[in-house]
C-alpha positions in Angstrom: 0.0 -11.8 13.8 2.4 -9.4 14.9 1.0 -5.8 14.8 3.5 -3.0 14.9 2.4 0.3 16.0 3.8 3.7 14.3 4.1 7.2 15.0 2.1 9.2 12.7 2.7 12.3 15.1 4.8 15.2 14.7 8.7 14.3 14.1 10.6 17.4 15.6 11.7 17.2 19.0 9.2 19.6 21.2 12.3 21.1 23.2 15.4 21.9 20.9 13.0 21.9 17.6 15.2 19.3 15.5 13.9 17.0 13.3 14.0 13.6 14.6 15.9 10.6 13.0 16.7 6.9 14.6 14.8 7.3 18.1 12.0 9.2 18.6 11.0 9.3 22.5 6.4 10.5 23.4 6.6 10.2 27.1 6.2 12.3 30.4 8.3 15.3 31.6 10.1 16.1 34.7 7.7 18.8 34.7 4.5 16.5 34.4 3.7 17.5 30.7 4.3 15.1 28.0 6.4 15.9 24.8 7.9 14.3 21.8 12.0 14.4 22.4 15.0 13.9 20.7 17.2 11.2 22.5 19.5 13.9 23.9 16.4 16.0 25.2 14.7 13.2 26.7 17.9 12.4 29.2 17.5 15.9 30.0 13.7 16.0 30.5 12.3 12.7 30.3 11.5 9.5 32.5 14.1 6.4 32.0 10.7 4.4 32.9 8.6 3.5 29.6 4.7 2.1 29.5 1.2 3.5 30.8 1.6 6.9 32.2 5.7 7.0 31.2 5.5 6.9 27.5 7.2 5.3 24.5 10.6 4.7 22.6 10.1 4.5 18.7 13.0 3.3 16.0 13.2 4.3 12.6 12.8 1.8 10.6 14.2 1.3 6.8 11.2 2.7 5.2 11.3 6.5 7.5 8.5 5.2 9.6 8.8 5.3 13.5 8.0 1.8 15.1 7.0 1.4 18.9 9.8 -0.7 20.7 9.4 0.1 24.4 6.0 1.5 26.0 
């Protein structure tokens, strides 16, 4: 069976403060913290790397919900 994991966590993006539609990015910083980004935020601030200790890349999906596709 394939198990899909979703974001039940915040959907605004923790630098410019917009809500979040299509990607959602939880990963590291340049600066070592970790945030939830918009797509355009996270090529600012994030890591291009995604899995354990880099984070993850979520997709909206048709019903609103976020669903892990990299990490």
């Amino acid at each position: 069976m394939d198990e899909k994991t979703i974001w039940n966590g915040k959907t605004t993006c923790d630098f410019c403060h917009k809500p979040l539609s299509g990607i959602l990015f939880n990963g590291k910083t340049i600066n070592g913290l970790w945030a939830v980004m918009c797509p355009t935020c996270h090529s600012f601030y994030g890591y291009s790397k995604f899995g354990n200790n880099f984070g993850e890349m979520y997709k909206e999906n048709s019903e609103r919900k976020f669903v892990k596709v990299k990490g």
